[in-house]
DSSP file (Angstrom, degrees, kcal/mol; ACC not computed):
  #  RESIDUE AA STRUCTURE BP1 BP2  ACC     N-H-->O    O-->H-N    N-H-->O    O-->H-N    TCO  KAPPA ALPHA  PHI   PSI    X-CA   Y-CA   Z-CA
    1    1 A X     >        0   0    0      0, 0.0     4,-2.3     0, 0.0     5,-0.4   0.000 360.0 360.0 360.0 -41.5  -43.4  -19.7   -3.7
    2    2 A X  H  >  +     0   0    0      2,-0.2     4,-2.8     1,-0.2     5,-0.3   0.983 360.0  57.9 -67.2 -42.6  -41.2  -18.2   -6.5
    3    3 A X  H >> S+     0   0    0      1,-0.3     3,-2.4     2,-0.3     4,-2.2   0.929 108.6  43.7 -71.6 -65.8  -44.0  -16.5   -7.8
    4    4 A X  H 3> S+     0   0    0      1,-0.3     4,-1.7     2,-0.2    -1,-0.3   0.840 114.2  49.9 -28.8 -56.0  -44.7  -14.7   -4.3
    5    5 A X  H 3X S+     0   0    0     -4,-2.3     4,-1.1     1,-0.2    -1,-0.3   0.827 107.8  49.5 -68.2 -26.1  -41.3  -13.8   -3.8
    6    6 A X  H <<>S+     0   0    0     -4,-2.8     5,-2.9    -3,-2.4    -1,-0.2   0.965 114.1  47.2 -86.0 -41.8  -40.8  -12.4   -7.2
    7    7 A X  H ><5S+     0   0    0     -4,-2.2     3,-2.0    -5,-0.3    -2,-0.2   0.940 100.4  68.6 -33.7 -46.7  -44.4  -10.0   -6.5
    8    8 A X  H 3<5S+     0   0    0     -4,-1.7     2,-0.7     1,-0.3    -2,-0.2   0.969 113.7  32.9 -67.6 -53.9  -42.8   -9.1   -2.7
    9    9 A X  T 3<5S-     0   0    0     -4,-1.1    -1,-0.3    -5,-0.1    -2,-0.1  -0.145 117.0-106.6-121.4  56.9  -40.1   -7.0   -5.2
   10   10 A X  T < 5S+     0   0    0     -3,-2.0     2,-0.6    -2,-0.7    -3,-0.2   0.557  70.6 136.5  60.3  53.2  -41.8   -6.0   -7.7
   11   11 A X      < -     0   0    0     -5,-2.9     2,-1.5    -6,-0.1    -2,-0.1  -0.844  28.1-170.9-135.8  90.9  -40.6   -8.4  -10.9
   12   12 A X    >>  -     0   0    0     -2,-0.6     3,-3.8    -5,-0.1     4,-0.7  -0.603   7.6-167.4 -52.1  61.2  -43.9   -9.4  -12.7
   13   13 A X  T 34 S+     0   0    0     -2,-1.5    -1,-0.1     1,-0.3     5,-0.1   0.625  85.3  53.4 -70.4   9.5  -42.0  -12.0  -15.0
   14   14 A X  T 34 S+     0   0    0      1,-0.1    -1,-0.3     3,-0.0    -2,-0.0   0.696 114.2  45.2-101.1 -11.0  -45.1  -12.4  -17.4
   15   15 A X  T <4 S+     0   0    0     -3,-3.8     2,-0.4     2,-0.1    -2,-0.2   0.388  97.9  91.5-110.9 -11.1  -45.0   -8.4  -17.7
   16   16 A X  S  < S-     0   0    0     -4,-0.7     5,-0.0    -5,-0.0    -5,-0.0  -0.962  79.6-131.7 -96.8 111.2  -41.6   -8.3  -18.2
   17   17 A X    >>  -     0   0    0     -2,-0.4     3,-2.3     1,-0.2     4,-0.9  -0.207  27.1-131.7 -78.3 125.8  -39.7   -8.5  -21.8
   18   18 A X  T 34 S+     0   0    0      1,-0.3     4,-0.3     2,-0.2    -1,-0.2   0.325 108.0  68.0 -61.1  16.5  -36.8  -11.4  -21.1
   19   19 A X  T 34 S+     0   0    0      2,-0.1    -1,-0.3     4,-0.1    36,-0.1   0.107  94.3  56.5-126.0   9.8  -34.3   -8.5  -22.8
   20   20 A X  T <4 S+     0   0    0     -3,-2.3    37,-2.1     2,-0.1    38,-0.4   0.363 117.0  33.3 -98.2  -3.7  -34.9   -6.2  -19.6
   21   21 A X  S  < S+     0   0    0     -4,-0.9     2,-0.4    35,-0.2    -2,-0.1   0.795 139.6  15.2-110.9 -26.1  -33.7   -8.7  -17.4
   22   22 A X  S    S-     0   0    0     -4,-0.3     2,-0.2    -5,-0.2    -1,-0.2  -0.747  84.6-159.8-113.9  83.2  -31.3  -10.3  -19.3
   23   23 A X        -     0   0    0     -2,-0.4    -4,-0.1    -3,-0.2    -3,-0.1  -0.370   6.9-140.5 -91.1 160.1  -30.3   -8.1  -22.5
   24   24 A X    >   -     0   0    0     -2,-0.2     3,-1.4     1,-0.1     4,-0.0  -0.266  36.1 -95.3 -81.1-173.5  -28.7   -9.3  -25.5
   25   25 A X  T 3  S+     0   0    0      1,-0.3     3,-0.1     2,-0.2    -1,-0.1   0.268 127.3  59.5 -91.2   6.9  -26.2   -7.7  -27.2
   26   26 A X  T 3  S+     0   0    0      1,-0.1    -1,-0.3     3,-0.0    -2,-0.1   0.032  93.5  78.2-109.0  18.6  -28.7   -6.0  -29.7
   27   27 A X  S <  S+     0   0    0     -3,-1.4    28,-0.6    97,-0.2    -2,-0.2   0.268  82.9  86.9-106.5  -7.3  -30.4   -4.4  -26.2
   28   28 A X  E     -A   54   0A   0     -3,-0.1    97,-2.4    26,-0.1     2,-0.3  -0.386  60.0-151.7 -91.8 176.1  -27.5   -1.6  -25.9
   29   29 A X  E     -A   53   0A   0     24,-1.4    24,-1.7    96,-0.2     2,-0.4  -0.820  17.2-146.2-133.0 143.9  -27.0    1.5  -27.0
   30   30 A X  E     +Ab  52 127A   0     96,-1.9    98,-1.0    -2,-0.3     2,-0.4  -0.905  17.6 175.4-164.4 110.3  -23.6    3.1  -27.6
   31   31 A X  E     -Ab  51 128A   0     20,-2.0    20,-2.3    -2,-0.4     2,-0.6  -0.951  20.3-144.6 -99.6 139.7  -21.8    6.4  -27.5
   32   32 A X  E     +A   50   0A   0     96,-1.4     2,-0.3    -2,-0.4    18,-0.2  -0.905  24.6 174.4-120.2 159.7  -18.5    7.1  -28.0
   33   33 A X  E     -A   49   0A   0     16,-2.7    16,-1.0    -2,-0.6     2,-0.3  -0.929   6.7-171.3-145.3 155.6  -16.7    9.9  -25.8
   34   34 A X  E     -A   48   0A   0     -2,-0.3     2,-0.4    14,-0.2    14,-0.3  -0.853  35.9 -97.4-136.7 166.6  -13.3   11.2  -25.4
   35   35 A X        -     0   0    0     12,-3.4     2,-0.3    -2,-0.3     3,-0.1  -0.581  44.2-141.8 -77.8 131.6  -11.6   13.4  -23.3
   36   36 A X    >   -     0   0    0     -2,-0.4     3,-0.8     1,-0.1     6,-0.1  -0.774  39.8 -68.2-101.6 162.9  -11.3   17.0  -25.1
   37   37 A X  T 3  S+     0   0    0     -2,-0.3    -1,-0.1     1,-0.3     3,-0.1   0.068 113.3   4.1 -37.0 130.7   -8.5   19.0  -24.9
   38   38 A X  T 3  S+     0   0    0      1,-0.2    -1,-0.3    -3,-0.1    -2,-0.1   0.393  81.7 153.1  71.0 -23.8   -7.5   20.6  -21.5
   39   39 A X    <   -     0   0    0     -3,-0.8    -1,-0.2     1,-0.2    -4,-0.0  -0.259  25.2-173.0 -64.6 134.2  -10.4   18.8  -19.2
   40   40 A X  S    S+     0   0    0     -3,-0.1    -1,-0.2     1,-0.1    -2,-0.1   0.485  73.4  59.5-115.5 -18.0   -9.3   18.5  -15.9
   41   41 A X        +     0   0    0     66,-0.0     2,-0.7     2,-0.0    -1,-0.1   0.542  56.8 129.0-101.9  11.8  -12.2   16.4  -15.0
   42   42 A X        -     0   0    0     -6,-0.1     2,-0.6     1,-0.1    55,-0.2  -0.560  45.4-154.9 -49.9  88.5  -12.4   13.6  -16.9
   43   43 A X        +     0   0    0     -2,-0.7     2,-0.3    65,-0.5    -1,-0.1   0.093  58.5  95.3 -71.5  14.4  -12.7   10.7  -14.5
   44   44 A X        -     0   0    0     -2,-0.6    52,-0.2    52,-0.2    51,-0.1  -0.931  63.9-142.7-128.7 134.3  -11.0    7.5  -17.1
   45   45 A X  S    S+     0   0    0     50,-0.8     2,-0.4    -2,-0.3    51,-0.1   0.574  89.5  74.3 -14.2 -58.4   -7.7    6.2  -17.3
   46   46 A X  S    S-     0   0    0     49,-0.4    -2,-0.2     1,-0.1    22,-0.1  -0.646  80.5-133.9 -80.4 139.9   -8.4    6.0  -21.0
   47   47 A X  S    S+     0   0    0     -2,-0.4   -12,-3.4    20,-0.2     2,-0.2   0.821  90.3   7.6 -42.8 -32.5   -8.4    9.1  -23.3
   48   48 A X  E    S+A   34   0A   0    -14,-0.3    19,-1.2    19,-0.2   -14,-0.2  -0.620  71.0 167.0-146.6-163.8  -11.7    8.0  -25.2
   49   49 A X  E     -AC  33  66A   0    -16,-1.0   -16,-2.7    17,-0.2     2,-0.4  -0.794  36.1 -96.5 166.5 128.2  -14.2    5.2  -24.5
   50   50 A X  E     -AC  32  65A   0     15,-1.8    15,-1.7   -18,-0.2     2,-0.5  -0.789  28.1-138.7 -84.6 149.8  -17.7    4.0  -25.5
   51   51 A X  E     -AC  31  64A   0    -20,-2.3   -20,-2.0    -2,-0.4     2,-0.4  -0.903  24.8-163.9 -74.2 119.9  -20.5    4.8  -23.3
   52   52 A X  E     +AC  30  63A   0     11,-2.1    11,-1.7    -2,-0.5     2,-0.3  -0.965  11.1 176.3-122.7 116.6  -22.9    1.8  -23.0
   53   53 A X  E     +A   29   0A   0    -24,-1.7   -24,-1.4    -2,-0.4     2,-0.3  -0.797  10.2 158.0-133.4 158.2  -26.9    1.3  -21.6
   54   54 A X  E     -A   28   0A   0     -2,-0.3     7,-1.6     7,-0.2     2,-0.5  -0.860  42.5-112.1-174.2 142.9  -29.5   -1.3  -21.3
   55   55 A X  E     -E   60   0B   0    -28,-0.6     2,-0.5    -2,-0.3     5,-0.3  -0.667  35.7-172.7 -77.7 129.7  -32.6   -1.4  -19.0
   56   56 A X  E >  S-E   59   0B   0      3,-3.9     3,-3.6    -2,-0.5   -35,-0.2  -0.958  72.2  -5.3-118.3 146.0  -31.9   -3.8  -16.8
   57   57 A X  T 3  S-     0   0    0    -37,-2.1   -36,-0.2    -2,-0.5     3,-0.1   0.709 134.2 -61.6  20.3  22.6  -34.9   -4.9  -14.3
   58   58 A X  T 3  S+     0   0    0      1,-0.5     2,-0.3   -38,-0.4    -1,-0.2   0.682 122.7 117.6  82.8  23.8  -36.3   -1.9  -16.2
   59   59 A X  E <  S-E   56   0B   0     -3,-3.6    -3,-3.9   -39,-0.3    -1,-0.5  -0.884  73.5-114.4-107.3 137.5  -33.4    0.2  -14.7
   60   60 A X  E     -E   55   0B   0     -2,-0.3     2,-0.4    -5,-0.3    -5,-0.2  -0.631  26.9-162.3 -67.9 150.1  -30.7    1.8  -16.9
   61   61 A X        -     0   0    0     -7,-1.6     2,-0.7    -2,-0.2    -7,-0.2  -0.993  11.7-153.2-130.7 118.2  -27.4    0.1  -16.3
   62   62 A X        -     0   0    0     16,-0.5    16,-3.0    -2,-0.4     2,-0.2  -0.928  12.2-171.5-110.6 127.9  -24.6    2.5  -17.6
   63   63 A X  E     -CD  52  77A   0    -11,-1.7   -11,-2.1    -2,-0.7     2,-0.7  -0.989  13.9-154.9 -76.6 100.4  -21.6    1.1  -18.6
   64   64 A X  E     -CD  51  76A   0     12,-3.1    12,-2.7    -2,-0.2     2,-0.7  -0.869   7.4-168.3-116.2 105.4  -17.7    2.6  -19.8
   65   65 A X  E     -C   50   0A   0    -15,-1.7   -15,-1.8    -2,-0.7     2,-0.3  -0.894  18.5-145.3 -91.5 135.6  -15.4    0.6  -22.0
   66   66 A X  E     -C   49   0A   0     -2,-0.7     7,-3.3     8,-0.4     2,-1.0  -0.519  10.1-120.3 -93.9 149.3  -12.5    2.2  -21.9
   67   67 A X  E     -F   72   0C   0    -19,-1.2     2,-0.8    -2,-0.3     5,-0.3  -0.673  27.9-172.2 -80.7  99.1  -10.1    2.3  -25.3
   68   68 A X  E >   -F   71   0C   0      3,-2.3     3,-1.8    -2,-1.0   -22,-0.0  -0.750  62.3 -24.0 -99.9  94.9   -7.0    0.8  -24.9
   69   69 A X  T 3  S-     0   0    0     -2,-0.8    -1,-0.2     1,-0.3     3,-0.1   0.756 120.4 -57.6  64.1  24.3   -4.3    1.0  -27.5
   70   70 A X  T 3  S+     0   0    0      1,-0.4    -1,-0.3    -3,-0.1     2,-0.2   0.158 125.6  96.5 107.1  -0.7   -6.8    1.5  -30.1
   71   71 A X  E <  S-F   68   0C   0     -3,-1.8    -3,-2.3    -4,-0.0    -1,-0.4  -0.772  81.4-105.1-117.6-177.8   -8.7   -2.2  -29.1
   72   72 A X  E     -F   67   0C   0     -5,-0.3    -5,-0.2    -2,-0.2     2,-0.2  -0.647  37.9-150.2 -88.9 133.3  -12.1   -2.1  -26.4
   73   73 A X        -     0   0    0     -7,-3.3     2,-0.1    -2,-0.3     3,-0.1  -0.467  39.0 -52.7-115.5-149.3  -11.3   -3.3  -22.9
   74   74 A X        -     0   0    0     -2,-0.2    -8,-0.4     1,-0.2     2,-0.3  -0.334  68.7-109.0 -91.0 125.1  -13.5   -5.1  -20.2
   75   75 A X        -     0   0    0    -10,-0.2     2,-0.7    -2,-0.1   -10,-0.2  -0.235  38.5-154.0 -46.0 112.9  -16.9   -3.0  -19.6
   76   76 A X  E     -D   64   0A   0    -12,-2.7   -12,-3.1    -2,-0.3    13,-0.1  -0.820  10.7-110.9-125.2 159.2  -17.1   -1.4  -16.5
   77   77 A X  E     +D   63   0A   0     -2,-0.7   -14,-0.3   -14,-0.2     2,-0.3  -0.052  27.7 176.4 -40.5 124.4  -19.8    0.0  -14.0
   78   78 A X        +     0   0    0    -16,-3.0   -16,-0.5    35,-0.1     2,-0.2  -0.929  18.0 144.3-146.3 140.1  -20.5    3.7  -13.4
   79   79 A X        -     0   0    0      2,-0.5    34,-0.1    -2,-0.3    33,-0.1  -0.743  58.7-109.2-145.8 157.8  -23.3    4.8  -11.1
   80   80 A X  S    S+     0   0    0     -2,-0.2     2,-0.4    33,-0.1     3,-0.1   0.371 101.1  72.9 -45.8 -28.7  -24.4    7.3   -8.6
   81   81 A X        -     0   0    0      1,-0.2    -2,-0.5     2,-0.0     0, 0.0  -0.812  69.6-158.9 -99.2 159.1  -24.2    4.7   -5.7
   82   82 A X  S  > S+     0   0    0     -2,-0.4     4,-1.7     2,-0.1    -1,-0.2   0.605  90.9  53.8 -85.1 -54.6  -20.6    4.1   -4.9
   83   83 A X  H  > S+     0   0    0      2,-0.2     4,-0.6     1,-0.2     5,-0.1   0.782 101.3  54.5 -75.6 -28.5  -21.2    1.1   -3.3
   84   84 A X  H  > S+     0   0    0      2,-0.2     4,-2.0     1,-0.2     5,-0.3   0.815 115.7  44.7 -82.7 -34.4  -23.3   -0.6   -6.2
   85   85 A X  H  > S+     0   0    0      1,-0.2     4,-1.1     2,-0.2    -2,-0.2   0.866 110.6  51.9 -83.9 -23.6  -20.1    0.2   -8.6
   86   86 A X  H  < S+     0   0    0     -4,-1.7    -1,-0.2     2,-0.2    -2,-0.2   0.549 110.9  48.1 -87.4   4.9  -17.6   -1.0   -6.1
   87   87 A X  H >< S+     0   0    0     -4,-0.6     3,-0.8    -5,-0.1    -2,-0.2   0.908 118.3  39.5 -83.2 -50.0  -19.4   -4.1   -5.8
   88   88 A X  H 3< S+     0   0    0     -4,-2.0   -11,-0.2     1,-0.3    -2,-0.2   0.592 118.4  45.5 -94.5 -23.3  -19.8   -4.7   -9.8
   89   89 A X  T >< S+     0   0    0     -4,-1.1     3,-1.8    -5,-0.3    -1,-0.3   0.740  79.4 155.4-107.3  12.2  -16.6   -3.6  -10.7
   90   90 A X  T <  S+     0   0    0     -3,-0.8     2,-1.1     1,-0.3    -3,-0.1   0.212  74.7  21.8 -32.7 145.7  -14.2   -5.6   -7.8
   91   91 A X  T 3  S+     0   0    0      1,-0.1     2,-0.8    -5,-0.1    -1,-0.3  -0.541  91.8 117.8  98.3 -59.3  -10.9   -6.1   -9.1
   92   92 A X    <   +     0   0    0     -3,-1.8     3,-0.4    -2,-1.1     4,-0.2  -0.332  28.0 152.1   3.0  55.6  -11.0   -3.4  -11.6
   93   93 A X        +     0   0    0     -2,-0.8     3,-0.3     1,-0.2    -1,-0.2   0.718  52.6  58.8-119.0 -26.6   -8.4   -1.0  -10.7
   94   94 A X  S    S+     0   0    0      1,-0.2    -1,-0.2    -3,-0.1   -49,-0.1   0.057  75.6  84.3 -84.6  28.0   -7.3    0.7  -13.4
   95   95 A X  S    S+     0   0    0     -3,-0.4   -50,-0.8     1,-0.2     2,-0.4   0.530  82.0  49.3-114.0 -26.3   -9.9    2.3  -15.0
   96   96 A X  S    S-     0   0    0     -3,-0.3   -52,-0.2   -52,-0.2    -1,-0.2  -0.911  82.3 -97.1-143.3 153.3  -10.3    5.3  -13.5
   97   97 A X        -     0   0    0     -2,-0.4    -2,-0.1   -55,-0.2   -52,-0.1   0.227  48.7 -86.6 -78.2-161.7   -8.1    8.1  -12.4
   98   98 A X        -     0   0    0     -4,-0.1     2,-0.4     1,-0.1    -1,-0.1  -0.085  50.4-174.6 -72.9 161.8   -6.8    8.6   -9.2
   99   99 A X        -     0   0    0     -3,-0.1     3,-0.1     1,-0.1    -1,-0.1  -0.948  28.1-143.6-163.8 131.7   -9.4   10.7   -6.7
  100  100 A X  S    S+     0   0    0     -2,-0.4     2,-0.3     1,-0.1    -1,-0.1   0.567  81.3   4.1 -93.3  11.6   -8.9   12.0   -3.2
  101  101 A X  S  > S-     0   0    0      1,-0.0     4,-1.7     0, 0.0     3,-0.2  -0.951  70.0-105.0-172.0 179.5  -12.4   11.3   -2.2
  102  102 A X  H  > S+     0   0    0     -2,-0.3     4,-1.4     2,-0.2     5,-0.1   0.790 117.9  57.1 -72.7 -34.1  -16.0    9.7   -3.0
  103  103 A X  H  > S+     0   0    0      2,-0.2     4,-1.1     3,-0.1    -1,-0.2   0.925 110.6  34.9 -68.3 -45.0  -17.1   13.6   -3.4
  104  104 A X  H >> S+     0   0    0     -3,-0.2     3,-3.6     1,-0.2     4,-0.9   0.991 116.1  56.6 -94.6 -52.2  -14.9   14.7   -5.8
  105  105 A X  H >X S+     0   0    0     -4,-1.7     4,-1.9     1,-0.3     3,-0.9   0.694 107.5  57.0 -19.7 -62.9  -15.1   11.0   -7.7
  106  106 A X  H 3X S+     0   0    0     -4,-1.4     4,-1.5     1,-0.4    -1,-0.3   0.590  99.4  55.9 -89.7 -59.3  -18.9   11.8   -7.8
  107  107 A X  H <X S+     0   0    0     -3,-3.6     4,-0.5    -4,-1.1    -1,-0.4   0.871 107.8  46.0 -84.3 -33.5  -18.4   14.9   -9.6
  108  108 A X  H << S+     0   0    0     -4,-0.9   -65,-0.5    -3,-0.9    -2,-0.3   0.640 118.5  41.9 -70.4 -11.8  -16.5   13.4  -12.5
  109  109 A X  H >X S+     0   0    0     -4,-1.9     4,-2.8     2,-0.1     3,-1.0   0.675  96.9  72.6 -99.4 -25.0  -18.9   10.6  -12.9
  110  110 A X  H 3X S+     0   0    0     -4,-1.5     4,-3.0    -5,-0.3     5,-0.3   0.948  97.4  52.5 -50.1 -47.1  -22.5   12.3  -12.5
  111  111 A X  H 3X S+     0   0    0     -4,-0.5     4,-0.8     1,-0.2    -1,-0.2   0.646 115.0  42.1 -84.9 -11.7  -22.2   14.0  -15.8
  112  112 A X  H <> S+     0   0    0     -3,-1.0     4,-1.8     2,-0.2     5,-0.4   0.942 111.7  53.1 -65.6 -74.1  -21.4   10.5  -17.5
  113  113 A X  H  X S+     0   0    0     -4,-2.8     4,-1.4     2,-0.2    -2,-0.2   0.806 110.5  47.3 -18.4 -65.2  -23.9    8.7  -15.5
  114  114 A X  H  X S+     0   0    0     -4,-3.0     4,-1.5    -5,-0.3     5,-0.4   0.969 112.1  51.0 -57.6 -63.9  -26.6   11.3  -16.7
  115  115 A X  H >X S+     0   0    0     -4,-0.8     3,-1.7    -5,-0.3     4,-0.8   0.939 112.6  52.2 -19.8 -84.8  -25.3   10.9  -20.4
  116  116 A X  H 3< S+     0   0    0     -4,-1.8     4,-0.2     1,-0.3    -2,-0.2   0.586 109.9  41.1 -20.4 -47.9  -25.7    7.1  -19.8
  117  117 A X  H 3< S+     0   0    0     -4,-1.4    -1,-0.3    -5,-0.4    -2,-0.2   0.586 110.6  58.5 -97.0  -9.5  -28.9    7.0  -18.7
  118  118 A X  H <X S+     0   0    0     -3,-1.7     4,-0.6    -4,-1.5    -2,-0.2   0.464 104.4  58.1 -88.3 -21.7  -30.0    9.8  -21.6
  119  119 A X  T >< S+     0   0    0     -4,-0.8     3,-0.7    -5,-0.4     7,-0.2   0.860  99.6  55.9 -92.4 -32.3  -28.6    7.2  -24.0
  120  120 A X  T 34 S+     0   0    0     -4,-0.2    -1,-0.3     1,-0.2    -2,-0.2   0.801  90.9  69.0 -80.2  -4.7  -31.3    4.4  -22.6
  121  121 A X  T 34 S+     0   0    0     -4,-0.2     2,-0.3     2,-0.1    -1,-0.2   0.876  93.0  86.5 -72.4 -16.6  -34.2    6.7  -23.4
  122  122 A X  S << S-     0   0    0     -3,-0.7     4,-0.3    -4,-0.6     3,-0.1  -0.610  96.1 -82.5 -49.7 110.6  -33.0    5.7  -27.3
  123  123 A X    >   -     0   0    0     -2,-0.3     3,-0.9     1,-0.1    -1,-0.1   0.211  60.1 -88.3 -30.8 126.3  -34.1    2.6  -29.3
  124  124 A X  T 3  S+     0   0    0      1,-0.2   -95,-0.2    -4,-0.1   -97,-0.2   0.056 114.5  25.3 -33.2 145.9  -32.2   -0.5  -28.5
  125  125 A X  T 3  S+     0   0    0    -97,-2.4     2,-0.4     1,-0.2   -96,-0.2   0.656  81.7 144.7  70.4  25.4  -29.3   -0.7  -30.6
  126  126 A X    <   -     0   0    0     -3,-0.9   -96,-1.9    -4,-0.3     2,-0.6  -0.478  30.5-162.8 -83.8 125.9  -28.7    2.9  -31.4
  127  127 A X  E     -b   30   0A   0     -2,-0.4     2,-0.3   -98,-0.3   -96,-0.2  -0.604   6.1-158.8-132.2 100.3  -25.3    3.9  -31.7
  128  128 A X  E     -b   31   0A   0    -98,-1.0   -96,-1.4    -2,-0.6   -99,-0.0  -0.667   2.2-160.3 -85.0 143.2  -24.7    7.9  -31.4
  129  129 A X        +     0   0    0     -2,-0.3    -1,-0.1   -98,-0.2   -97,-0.1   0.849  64.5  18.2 -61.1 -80.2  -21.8    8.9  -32.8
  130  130 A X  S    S-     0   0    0    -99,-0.1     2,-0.5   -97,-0.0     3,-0.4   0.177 108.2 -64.4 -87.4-147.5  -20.8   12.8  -31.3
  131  131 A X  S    S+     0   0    0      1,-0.2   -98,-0.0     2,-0.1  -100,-0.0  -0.344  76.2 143.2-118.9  61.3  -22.3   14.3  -27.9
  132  132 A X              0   0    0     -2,-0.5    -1,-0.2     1,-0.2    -3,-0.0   0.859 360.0 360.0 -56.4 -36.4  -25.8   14.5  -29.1
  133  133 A X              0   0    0     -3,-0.4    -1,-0.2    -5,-0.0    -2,-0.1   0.621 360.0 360.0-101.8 360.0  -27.1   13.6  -25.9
């Protein structure tokens, strides 16, 4: 029965590396990014931040810890769906700034997102440094 049900949506678990559905912490890859001078569209709370990826069901899953007062805080979701990030990040409220609609939100986060997902084409565990990607 599982096995059918895991075929109907497409999750081949003998074809599948156990670190794309569950990765470890040697499965990421890491940027760190800051706000530059004068950017009026910089969509975090925080000034700077790591960027964070891992394939997950053989999806990238992008990730932003924001820097807080020099220490890492609680990883949070950023996506293109809205809905998939307000689900994953519930509770979460301070992490990004304020935004007077889903449109303009959308536009500060695409260019991360894209970043994010540039970062999973990289060997696990890579950690770039400046904005090579």
């Amino acid at each position: 029965m599982w096995t059918a049900a895991l075929l109907a949506i497409g999750i081949d678990g003998a074809a599948m590396p156990a670190s794309d559905v569950f990765p470890g912490v040697e499965d990421f890859r890491l940027q760190k990014i800051h706000r530059a001078a004068g950017e009026s569209e910089w969509p975090f709370v925080a000034e700077s931040g790591t960027l964070l990826c891992a394939l997950i069901l053989r999806k990238p899953a992008v990730y932003f810890v924001p820097e807080v007062g020099g220490a890492p805080g609680r990883a949070f979701v950023i996506d293109n769906d809205i809905t998939k990030m307000a689900f994953a990040n519930i509770g979460m409220t301070d992490v990004l700034e304020p935004y007077d609609n889903f449109e303009q939100l959308l536009k500060r986060l695409i260019p991360y997102v894209t970043m994010g997902k540039r970062l999973c084409n990289q060997p696990p565990g890579t950690s770039v440094s400046g904005s090579e990607l």
